[in-house]
C-alpha positions as CSV (number, residue, x, y, z in Angstrom):
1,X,-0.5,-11.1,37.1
2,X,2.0,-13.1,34.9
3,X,5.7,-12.8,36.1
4,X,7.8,-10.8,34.2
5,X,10.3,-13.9,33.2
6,X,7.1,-15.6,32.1
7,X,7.0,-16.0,28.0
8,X,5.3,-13.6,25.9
9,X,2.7,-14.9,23.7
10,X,3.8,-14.6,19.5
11,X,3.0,-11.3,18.0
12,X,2.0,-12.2,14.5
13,X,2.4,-8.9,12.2
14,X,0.2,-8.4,8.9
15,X,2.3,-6.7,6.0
16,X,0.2,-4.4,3.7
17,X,-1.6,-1.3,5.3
18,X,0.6,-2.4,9.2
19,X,4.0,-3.3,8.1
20,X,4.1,-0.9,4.8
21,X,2.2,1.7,4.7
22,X,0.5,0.4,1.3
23,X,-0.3,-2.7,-0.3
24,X,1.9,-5.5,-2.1
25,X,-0.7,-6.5,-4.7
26,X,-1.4,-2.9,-5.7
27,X,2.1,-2.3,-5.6
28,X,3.0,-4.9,-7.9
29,X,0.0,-4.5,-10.2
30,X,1.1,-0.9,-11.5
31,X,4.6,-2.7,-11.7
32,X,3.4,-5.2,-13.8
33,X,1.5,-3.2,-16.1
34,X,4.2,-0.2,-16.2
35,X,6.4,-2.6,-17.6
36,X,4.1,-4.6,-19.9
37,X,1.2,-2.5,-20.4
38,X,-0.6,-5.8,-22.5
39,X,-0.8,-7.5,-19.1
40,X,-3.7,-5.5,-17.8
41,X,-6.1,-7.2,-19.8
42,X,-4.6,-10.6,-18.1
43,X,-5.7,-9.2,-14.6
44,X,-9.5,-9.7,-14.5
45,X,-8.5,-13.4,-16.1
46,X,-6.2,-14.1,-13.3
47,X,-9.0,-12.8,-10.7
48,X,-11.3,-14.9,-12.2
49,X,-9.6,-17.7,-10.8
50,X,-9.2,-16.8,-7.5
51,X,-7.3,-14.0,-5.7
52,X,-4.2,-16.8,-4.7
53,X,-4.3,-17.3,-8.7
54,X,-3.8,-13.4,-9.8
55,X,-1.1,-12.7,-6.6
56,X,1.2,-16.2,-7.7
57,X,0.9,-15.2,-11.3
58,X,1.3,-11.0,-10.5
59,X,4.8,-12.3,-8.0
60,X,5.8,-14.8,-10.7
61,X,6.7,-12.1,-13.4
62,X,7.5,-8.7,-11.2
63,X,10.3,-8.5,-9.0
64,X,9.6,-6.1,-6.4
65,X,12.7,-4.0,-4.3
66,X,11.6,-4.8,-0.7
67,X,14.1,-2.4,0.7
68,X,12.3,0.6,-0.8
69,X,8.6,-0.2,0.5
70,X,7.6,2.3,2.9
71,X,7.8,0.7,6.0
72,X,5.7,1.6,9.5
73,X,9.2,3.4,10.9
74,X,7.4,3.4,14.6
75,X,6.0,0.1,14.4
76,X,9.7,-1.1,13.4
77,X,10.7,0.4,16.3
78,X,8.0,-1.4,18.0
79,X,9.3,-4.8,16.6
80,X,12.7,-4.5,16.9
81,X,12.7,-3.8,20.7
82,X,10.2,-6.9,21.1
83,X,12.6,-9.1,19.4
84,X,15.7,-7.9,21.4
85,X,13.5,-9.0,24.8
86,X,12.8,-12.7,22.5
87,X,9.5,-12.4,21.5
88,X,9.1,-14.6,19.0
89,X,8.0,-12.3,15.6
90,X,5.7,-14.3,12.7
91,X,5.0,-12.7,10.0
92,X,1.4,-13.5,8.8
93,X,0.5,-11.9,5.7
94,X,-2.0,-12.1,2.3
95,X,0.9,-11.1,0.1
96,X,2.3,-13.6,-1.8
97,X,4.8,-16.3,-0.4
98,X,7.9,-14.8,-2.1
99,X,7.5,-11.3,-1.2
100,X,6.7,-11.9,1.7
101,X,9.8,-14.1,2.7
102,X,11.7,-11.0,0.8
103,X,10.7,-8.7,3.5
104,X,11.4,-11.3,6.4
105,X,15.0,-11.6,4.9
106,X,15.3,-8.1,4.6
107,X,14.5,-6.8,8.0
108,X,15.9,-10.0,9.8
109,X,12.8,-9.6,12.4
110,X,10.9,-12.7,11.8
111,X,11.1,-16.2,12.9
112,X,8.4,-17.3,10.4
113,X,6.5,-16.6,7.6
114,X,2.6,-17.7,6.9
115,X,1.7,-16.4,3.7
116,X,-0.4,-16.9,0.3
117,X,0.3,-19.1,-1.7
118,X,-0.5,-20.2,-5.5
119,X,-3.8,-22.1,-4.0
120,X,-4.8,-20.3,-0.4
121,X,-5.3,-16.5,-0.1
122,X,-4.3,-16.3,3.4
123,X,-6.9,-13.7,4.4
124,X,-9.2,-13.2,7.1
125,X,-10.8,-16.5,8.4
126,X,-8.1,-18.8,6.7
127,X,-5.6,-16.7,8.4
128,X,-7.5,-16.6,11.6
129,X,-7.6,-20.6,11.5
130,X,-3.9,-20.8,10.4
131,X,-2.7,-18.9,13.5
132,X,-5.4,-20.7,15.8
133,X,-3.8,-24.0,14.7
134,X,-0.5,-23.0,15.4
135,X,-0.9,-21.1,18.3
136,X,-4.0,-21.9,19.8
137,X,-6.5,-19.8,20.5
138,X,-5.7,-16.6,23.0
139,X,-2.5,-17.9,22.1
140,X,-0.9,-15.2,20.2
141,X,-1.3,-11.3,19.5
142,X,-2.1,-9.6,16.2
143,X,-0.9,-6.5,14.6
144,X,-3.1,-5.2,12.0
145,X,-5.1,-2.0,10.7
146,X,-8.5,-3.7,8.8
147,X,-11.3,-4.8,8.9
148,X,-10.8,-8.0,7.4
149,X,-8.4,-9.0,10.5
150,X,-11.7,-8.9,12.8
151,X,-11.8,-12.7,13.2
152,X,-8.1,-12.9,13.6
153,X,-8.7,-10.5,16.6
154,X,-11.5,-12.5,18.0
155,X,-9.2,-15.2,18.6
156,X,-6.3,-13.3,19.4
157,X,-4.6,-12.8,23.0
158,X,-4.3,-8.8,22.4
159,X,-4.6,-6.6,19.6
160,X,-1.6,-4.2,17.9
161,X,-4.0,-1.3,16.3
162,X,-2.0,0.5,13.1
163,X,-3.8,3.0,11.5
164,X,-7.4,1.2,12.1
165,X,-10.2,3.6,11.6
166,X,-11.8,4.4,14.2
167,X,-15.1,2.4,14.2
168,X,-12.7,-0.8,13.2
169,X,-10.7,0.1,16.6
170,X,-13.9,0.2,18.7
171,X,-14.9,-3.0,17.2
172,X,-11.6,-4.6,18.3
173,X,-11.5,-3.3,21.6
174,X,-14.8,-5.1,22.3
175,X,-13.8,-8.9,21.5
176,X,-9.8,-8.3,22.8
177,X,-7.7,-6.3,24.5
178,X,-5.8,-3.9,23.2
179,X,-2.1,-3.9,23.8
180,X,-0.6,-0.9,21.8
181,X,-2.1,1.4,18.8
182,X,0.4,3.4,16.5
183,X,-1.3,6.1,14.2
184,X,0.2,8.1,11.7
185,X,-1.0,11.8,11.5
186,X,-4.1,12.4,8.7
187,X,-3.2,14.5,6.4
188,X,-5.4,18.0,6.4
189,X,-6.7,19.8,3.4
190,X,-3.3,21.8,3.2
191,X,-1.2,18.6,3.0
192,X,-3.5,17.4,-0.1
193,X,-3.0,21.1,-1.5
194,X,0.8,21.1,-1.3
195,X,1.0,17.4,-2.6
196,X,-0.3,18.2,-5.7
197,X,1.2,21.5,-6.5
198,X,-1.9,23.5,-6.9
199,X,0.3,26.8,-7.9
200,X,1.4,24.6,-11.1
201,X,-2.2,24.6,-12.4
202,X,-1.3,28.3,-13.4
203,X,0.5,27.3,-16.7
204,X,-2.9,25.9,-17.6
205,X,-4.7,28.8,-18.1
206,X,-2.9,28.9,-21.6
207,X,-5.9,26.6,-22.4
208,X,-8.4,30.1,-22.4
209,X,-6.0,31.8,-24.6
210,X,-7.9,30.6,-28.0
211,X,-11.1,31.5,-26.7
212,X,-10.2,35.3,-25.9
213,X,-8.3,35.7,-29.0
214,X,-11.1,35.0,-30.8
215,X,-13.2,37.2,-28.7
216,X,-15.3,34.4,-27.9
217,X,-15.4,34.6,-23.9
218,X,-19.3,35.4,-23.8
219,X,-19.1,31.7,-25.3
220,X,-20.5,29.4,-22.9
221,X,-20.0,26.2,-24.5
222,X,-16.2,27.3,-25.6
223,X,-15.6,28.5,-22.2
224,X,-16.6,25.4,-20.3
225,X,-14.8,23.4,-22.6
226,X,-11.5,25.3,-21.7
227,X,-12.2,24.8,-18.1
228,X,-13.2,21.2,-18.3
229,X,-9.4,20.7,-19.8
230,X,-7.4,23.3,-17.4
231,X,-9.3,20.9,-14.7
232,X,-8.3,17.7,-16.2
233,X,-4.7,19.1,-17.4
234,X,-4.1,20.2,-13.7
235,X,-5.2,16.7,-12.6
236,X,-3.1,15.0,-15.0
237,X,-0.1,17.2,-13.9
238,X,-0.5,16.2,-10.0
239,X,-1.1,13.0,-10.7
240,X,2.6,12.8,-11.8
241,X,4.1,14.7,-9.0
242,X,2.0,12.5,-6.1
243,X,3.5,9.3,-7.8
244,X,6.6,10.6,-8.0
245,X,6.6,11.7,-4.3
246,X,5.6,8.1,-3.3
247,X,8.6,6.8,-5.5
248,X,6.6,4.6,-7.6
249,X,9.5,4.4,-10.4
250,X,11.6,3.8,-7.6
251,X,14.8,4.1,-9.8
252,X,18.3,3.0,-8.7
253,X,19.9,6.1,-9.1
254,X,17.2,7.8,-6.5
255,X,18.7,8.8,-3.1
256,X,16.4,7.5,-0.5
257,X,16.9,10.3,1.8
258,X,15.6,12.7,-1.1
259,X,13.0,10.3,-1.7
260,X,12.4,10.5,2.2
261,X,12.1,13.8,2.5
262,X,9.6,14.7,-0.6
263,X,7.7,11.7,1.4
264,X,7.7,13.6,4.8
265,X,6.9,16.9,2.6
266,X,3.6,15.2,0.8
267,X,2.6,12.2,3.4
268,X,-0.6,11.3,1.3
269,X,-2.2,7.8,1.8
270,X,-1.2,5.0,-0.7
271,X,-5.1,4.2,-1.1
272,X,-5.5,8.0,-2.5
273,X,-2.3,7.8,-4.8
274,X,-2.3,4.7,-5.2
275,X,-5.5,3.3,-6.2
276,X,-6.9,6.5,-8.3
277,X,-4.3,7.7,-9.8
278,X,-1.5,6.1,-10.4
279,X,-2.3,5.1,-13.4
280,X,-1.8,8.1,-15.0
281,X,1.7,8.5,-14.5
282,X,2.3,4.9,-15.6
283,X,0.8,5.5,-19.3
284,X,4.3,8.0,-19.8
285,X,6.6,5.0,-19.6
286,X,4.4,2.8,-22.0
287,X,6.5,3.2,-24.9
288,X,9.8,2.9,-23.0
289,X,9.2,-0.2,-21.3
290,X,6.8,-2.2,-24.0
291,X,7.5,-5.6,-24.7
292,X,5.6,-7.7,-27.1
293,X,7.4,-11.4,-26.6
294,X,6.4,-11.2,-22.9
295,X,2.7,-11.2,-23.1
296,X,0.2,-13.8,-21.8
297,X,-3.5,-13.5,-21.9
């Protein structure tokens, strides 16, 4: 058993999905395109040339407040107590160099930062043989929640579980131990519910109104119609208030502990706000933030 004096091993934290509870690129993405709509059509070019390509040129044009990410509060916690017993902290992330050092300076936790780059996507087996390198191999932990940190943990002294599902914890406890495992709670069918205001759907139903004032509700066609767009309205209308809760304008005037508390009130996933319907809300500032002289295909 190693004495307790004896050095710890570096704990090397990923960023997206274990240090912020959603990811940089997405993040950034919607940024880009809610403030230069044209740029969407730049995104499957930039992809084209490698994921390293579209993250340099996404950082190079959005600036991104760090200090309003939604960070892992527990796993903070977690960090902060490791670094007053001097642990050494690295912060090894496939988020772009800069935002990445913007959330190092930000939380003052990390000694260093490994990080993408303009030519490396620092992901899964280049990451794996990044830490390897400097550490050696069994010679450091890893904090992470995906799949695509599997090879990272194969070579890693112990494993930091943060929201892993569980078939991707099972699979980690089988090629390293695990040291600790933070999980957030999943929200139920109630939370979903609430998050998108189902009782504001009711100021759809002005959408049938046509259709029985024209004594037309033995209509089938005409009624499905009407429902199709009471459906689509009502998704439309949630969309907005989900983005809002997750403070995707993230305007200055917002007070974060308002902005904390519709959070704890609607604690939805990034990957189901974020990735499906997002969007939506971002088409409303279109005409408001539109610039023509700043586009690049």
């Amino acid at each position: 058993m190693p004495s307790p004096l004896a050095p710890r091993r570096p704990l090397c934290v990923d960023l997206g999905g274990t240090l912020i509870r959603s990811d940089l690129l997405v993040e950034a993405g919607f940024a880009l395109i809610k403030q230069n709509p044209p740029y969407a059509l730049s995104l499957p070019v930039w992809l084209n040339k490698g994921k390293a390509h579209l993250k340099q040129q996404i950082a190079d044009r959005v600036d991104l407040d760090v200090t309003r990410l939604p960070y892992n509060a527990p796993l903070l916690d977690y960090l902060r107590a490791e670094k007053g017993q001097g642990r050494s902290l690295i912060l090894a992330t496939a988020s772009n160099v800069r935002y990445a050092e913007q959330v190092a300076l930000h939380l003052g936790l990390f000694d260093e930062v490994l990080a993408s780059d303009a030519s490396m996507n620092l992901s899964g087996a280049r990451k794996r043989d990044r830490l390897v390198a400097a550490f050696r191999e069994r010679g450091f932990d890893y904090a992470a929640n995906d799949g695509v940190d599997l090879p990272i943990w194969e070579k890693a002294g112990a494993a930091i579980l943060v929201d892993a599902p569980p078939q991707i914890a099972e699979r980690v406890r089988a090629v390293t131990p695990v040291d600790q495992v933070f999980t957030s709670p999943r929200p139920d069918a109630k939370t979903y519910l609430k998050a998108i205001r189902l009782h504001q759907w009711l100021k759809n139903v002005l959408v049938f109104v046509p259709a029985l004032m024209a004594h037309e509700r033995v209509n089938v066609v005409l009624v499905f119609q009407a429902s199709v767009a009471f459906i689509v309205f009502g998704l439309c209308a949630s969309s907005v208030y989900v983005l809002n809760d997750r403070g995707f304008y993230r305007r200055n005037h917002v007070d974060r502990r308002r902005r904390a508390a519709r959070l704890s009130r609607a604690r939805v996933g990034s990957g189901w706000s974020g990735r499906r319907s997002r969007w939506v809300c971002s088409i409303r500032q279109w005409p408001r933030d539109y610039r023509w002289g700043d586009t690049a295909l």
